[in-house]
N, C-alpha and C positions, 0 to 999 in steps of 0.2 A: 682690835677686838679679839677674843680669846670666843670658846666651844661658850665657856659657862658665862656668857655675856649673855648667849641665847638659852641654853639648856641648863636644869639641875641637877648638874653632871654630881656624880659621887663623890670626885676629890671635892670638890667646893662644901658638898653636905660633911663630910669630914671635919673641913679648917674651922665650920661654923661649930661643930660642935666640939673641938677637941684644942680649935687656936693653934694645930699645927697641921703640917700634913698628914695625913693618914695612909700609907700604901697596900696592896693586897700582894702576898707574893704567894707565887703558886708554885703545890705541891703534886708529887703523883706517889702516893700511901702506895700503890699497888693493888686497886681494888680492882678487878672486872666488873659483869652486866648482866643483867638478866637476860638482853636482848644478845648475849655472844655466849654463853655458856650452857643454851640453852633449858635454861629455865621456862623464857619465853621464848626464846628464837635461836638460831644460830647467825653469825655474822655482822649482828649487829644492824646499825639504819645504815640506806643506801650511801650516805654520805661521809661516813662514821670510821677516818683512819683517826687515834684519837692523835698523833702525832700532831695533826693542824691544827688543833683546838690545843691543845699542852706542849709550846714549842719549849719548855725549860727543862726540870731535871728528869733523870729517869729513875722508876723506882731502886733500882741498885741500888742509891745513896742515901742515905738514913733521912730521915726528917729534921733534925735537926741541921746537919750540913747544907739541906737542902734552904733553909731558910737564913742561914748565915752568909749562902753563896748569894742568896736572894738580896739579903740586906746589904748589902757591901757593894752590888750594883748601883740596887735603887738609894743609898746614902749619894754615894756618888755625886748620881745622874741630880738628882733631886735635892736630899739634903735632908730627905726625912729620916727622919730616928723611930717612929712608931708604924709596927706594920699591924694586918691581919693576915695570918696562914689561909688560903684559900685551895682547899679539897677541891682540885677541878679536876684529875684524870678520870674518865668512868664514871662511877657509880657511887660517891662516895659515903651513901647511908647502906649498903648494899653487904651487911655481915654484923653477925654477933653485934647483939650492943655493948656487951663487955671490951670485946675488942673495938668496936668503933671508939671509947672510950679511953683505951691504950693510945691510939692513935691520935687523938685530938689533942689528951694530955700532954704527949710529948712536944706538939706545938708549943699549945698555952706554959710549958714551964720552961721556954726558951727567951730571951732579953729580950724588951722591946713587943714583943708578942699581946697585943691587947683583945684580942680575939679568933673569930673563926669567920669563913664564909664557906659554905660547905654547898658542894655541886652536886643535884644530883635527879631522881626520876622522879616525875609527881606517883609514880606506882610503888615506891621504895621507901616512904617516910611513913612506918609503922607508927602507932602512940609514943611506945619508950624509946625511940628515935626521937620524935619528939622533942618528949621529956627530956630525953638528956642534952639537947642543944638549951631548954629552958633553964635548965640548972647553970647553965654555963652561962647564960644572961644573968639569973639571978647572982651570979657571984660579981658579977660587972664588968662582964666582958660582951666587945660587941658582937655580936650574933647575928649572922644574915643567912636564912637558907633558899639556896639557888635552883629553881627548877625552870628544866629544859623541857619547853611545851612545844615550840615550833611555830606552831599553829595549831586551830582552836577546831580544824576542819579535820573531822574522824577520816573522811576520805583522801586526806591528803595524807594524815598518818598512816595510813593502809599502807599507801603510794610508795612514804618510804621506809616503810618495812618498822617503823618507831614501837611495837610493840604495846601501847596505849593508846590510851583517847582521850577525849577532854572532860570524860566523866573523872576518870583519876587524879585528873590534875583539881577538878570541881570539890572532891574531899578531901584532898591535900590542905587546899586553900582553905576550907572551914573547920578544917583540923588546926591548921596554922596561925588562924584569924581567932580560933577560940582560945589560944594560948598569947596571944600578940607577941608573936616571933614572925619578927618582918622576913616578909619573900621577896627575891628578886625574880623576874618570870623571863627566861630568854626568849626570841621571838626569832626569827630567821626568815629575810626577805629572797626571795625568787627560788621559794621552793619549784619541784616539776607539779604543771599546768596552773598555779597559782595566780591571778590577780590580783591588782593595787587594790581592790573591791575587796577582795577576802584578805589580806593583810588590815582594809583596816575595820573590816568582823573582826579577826582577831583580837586588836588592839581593843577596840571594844567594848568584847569579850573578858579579856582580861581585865580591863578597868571598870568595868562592873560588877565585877566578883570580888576585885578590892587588890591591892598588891601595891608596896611599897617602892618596888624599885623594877627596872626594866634592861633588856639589855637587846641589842640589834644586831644581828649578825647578817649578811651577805650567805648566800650558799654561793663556798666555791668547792671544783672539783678536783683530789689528791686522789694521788696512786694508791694503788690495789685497795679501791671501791666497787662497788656495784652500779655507784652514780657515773666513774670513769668509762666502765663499760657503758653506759649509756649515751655518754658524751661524744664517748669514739664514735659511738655506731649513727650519732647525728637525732638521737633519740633524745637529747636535754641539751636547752639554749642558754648560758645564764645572763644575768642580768648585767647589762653595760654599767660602767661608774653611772654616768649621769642621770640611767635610769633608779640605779641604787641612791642616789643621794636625794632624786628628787621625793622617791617614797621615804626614803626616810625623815627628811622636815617635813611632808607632810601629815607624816604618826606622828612625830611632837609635837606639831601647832597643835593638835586633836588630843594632847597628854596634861592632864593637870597639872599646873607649877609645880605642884607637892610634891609630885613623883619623882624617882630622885632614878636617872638613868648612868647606871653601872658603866655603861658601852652604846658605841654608835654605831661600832664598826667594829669587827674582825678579821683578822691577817691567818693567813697558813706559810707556812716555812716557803721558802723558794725552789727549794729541792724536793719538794715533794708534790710543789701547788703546779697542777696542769690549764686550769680555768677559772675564770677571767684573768688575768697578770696581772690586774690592779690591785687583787686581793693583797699582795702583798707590799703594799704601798699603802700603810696606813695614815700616815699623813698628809698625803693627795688626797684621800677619803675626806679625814675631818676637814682639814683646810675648805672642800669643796662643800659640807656642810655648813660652815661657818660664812664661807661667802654666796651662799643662795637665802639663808636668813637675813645676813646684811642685804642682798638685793630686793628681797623681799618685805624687808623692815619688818619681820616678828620673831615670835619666841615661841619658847614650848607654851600653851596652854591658849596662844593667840585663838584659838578657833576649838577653844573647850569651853560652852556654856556653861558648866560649873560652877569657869574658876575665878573668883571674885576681886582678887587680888594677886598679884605677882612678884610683889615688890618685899615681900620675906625671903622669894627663892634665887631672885634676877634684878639685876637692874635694871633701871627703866632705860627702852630701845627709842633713839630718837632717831630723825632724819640724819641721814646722813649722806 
């Protein structure tokens, strides 16, 4: 059994729709943050080196390079021929939309190139930001825009320093919902003082307001943070694998089949990652995902009153 035996994982929503693989390679444009350039803050959230979130290219190296160096792995490894450029360093709605526009294009007019996934603040996607991701659907490229909510709890945003609240990401989403440019909404399990109770408020939260795809991240702790300082000083405990894996099949069982989940799990570099060490073992992660649903005998949506049917997203789970 495989992740997407249980979950509607986004390569599998791909193959269904494209009959081949589909990969995201990521990019770092060079944007910064409102939360570090003080716009809104200095330093950015307590967790926030962006190195463990974008362990690939660094902006030095053009966009195009960056996506060729990208494809050449992932053909490889994989065998896919069609990617999406994926805008994760920072902020990446966060300038000029002229230029936000320079920047995307040099993607979309590289091989192989069939769209965008663009990362960025639910406080940072103006209208003509927007619009200019819709025009890029309209031409028939696929379009996914990525926001990082964390959690749905303004006090936990306070906590770590995240620079918004859940009202922002609340207009985002009816800004996004009234153009139907699907969101991906990131979520991050064992924020500081958080419980499994307010993870799954979050979750929700979020799938009550509407959102097409999902992504799950672990908080772990990297050097020169604020979260580090806090680690050392024995002020933030994170979350054990087993406690991380058991919350996270139990926000899928609670996730409509529909929902098509980007990520389960997130890694940070090894040379940078100080806490939990399993962060960076992502395949211990999934693997441990995949054999607590098989223990369990369900899938995403098992425990969504919703969801009526599973059998478009998943195959059917028997004994085993």
């Amino acid at each position: 059994m495989a992740l997407s035996d249980y979950v509607n994982t986004f390569g599998q929503h791909m193959l269904r729709q494209y009959g081949e693989r589909v990969h995201k390679i990521t990019i770092n444009a060079g944007f910064t943050c409102p939360n570090r350039d003080g716009s809104k803050g200095i330093g950015g959230c307590t967790f926030c080196n962006n190195s463990s979130f974008n362990p690939g290219e660094k902006q030095s190296i053009s966009i195009p390079s960056q996506l060729n160096n990208g494809k050449a792995v992932i053909s490889r490894r994989t065998g896919a021929q069609r990617y999406l450029a994926y805008f994760q360093a920072y902020t990446n709605t966060y300038a000029d939309v002229d230029y936000l526009a320079q920047q995307y294009e040099q993607a979309l007019a590289e091989d192989n190139i069939i769209g965008l996934s663009i990362g960025t603040r639910p406080d940072c996607v103006p209208d003509e930001v927007l619009d200019l991701l819709c025009y890029y659907r309209d031409q028939g490229h696929e379009v996914w825009l990525e926001l990082g909510l964390q959690s749905s709890h303004d006090k936990t945003l306070e906590k770590i320093n995240r620079g918004h609240g859940l009202a922002e990401y609340i207009q985002a989403i009816k800004a996004s919902q009234t153009r139907n440019l699907p969101v991906c909404t990131h979520l991050i399990l064992g924020l500081p003082g958080e419980t499994y109770e307010m993870n799954q408020q979050t979750l929700m939260q979020v799938i009550d307001l509407g959102v097409e795809g999902l992504k799950l991240h672990p908080l772990h702790v990297v050097k020169g943070t604020q979260l580090a300082r806090q680690w050392k000083n024995n002020d933030y405990e994170p979350l054990q694998m087993d406690a991380y894996i058991e919350r996270a099949v139990n926000l899928i069982e609670l996730t409509p089949a529909d929902i098509i989940y980007h990520r389960v799990t997130g890694t940070a570099q090894r040379e940078i990652l100080l806490a939990p060490d399993w962060c960076c073992k992502k395949w211990a992660v999934i693997n441990g995902i995949e054999a607590e649903f098989k223990k369990r005998n369900t899938r995403q949506g098992t425990h969504d009153s919703n969801t009526k049917s599973q059998d478009e997203f998943l195959p059917k789970v028997v004994n085993q």
